[in-house]
Backbone as CSV, one residue per row, in Angstrom:
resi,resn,N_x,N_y,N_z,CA_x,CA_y,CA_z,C_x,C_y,C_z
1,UNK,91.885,75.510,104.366,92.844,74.908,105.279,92.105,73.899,106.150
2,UNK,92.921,72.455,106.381,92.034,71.707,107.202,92.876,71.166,108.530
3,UNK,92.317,71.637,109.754,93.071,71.317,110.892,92.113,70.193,111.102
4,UNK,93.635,68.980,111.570,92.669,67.585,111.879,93.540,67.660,113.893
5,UNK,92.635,67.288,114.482,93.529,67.185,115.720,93.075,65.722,115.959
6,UNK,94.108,64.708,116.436,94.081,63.431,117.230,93.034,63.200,118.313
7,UNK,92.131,62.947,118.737,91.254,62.880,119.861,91.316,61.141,120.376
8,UNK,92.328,60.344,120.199,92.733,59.133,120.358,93.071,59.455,122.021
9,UNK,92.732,57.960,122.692,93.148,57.876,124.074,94.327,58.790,124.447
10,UNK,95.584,58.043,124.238,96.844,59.039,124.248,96.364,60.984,124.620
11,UNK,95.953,61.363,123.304,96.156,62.430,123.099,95.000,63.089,124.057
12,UNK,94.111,62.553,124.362,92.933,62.944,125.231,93.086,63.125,126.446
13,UNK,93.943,62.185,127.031,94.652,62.241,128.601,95.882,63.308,128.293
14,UNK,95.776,63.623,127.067,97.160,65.084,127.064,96.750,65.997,127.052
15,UNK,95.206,66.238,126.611,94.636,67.645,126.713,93.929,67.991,124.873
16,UNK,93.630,66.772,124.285,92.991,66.811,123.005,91.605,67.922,123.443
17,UNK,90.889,67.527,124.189,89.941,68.011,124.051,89.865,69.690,124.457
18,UNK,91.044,70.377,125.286,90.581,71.306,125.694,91.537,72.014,124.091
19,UNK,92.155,71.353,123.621,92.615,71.841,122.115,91.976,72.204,121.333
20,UNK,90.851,71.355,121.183,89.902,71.330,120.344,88.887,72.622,120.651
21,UNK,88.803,72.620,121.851,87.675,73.717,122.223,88.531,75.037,122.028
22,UNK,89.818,74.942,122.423,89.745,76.673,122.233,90.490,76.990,120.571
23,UNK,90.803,76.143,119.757,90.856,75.900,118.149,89.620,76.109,117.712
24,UNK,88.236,75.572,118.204,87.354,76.005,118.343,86.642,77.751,118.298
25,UNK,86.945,78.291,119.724,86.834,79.409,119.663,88.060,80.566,119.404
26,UNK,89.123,80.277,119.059,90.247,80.913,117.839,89.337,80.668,116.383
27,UNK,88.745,79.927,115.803,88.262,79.781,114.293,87.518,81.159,114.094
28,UNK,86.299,80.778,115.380,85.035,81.689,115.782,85.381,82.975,115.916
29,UNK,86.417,83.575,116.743,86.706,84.601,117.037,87.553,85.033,115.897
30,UNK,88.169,84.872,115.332,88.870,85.082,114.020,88.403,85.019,112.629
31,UNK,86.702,84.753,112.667,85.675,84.845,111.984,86.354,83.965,110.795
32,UNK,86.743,82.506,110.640,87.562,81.773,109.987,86.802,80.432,109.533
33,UNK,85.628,80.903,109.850,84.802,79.815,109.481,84.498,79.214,108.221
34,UNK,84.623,79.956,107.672,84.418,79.617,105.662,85.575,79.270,105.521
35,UNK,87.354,79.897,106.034,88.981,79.159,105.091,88.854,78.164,106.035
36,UNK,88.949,77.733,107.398,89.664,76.710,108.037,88.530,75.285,108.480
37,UNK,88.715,74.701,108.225,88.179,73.893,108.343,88.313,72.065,109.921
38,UNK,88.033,72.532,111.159,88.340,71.774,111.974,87.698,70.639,112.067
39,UNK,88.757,69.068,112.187,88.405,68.116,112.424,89.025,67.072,113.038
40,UNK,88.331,65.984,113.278,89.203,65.399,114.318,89.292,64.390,114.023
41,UNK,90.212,62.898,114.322,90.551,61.636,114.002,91.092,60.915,115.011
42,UNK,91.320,59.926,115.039,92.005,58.669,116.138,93.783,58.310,115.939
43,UNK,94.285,57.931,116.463,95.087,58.033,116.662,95.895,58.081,114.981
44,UNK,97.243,59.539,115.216,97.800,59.537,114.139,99.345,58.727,114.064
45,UNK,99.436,57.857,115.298,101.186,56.483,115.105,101.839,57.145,115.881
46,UNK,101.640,59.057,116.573,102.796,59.903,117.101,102.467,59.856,118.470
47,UNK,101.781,58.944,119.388,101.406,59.074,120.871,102.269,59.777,121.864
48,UNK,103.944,59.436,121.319,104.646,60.009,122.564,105.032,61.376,122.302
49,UNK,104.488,62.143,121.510,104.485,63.543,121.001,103.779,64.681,121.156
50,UNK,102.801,64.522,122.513,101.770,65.179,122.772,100.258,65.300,121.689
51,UNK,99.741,65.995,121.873,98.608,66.314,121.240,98.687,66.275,119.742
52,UNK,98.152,65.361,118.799,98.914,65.180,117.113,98.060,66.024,116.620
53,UNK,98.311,66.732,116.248,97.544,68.168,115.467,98.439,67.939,113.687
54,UNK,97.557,68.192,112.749,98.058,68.217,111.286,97.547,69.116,110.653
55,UNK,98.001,70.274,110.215,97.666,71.454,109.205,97.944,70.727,107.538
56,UNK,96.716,70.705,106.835,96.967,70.324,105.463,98.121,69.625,105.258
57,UNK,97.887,68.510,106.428,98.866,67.331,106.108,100.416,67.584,107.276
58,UNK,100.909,69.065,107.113,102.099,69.084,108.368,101.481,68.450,109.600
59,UNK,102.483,67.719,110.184,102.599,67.262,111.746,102.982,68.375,113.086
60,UNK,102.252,69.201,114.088,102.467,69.694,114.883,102.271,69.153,116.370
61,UNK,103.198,69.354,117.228,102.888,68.555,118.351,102.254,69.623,119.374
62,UNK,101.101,70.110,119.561,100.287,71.132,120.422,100.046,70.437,121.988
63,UNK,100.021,71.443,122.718,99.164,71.256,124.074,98.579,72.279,124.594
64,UNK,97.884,72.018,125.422,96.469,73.184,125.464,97.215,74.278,125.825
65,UNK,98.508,74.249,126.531,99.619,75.777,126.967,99.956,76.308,125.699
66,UNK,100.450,75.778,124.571,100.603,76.302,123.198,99.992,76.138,122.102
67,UNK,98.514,75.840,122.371,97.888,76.019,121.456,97.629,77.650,120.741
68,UNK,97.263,78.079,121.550,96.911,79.783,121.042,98.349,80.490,120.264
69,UNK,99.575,79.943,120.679,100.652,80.345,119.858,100.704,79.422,118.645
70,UNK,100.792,78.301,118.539,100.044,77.716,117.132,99.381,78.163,116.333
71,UNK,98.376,78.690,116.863,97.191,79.112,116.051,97.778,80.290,115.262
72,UNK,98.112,81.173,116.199,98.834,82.268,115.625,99.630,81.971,114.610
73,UNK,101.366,81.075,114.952,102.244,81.081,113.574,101.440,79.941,112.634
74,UNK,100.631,79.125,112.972,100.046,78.051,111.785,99.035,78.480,111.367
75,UNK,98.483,79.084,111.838,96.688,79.365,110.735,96.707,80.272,110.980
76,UNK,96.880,81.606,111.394,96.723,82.802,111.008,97.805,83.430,109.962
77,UNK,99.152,83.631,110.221,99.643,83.538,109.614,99.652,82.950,108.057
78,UNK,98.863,81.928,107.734,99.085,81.191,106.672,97.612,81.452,105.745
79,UNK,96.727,81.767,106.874,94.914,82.254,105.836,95.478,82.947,104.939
């Protein structure tokens, strides 16, 4: 599985980075290091949509308040 998150201006002043960190330690703590695969890119065209997060291509609109419920129904659920 490959989570790409947006780290483009936009999404950075929305909270890209603290996304990233605790997607981060959800991988780690969920010992998910070998299925999921996290990465990041520049802007994905969706700026006024919050944080552009893409699971193997789906579009999710995350912010650092619902990230950890993400994680849950999108990548745990789906390993």
């Amino acid at each position: 599985m490959k989570i790409t998150v947006c780290i483009g201006s936009s999404c950075h002043i929305k909270g890209s980075r603290q996304v990233v960190e605790e997607l981060q330690r959800l991988i780690k703590e969920n010992e998910l290091g070998e299925k999921v695969e996290l990465g990041g890119t520049f802007c994905m065209g969706k700026c006024q949509q919050g944080v552009c997060v893409t699971v193997d291509e789906a579009f999710y609109s995350v912010t650092p308040e619902t990230v950890t419920d993400f994680f849950k129904n999108e990548v745990l659920a789906k390993v």
